[in-house]
C-alpha positions as MATLAB code, in Angstrom:
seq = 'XXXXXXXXXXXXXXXXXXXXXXXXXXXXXXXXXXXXXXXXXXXXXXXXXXXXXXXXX';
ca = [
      84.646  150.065  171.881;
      83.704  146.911  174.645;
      82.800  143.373  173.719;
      79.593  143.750  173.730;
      79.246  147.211  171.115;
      81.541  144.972  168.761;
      80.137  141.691  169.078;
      76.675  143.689  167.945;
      78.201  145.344  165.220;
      79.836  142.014  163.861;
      76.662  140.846  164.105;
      74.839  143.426  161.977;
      77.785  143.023  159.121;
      76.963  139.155  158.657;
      73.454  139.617  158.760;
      73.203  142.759  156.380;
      76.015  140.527  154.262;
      73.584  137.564  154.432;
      70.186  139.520  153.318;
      72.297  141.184  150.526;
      73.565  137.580  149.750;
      69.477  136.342  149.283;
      68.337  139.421  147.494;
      71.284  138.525  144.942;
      70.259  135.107  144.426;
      66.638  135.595  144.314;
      67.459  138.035  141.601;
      69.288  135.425  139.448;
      67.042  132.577  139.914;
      64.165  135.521  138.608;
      66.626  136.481  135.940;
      67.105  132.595  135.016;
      63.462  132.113  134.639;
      63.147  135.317  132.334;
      65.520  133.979  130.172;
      63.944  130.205  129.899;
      60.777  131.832  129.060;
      62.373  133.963  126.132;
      64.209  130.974  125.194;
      61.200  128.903  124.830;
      59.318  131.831  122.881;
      61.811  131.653  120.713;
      61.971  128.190  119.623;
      58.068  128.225  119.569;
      57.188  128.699  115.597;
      55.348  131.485  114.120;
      51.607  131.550  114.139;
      51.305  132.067  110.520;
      54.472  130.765  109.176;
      53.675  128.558  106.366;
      50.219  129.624  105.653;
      50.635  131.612  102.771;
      53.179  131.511   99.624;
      54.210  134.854   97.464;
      54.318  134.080   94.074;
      55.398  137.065   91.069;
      54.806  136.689   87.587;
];
């Protein structure tokens, strides 16, 4: 293989490393928001919590 076959194949490595590299961190940061937004769903309080009582005689 010459210089020049090798130095493009290096090449191609790093920058398919690099791409897989963003697509993994976009995927987190997505992943991170999900789990804010269930988070904060959570902690929100029921729409009818608290509005009626059940009482037996």
């Amino acid at each position: 293989m010459d210089i020049a076959a090798l130095s493009m194949a290096m090449n191609q490595a790093t920058l398919m490393q690099n791409v897989s590299l963003a697509v993994a961190k976009q995927a987190m940061e997505v992943q991170q928001q999900n789990t804010a937004q269930l988070v904060e769903m959570l902690d929100a309080p029921h729409p009818t919590a608290g509005q009626t009582i059940d009482i037996q005689v």
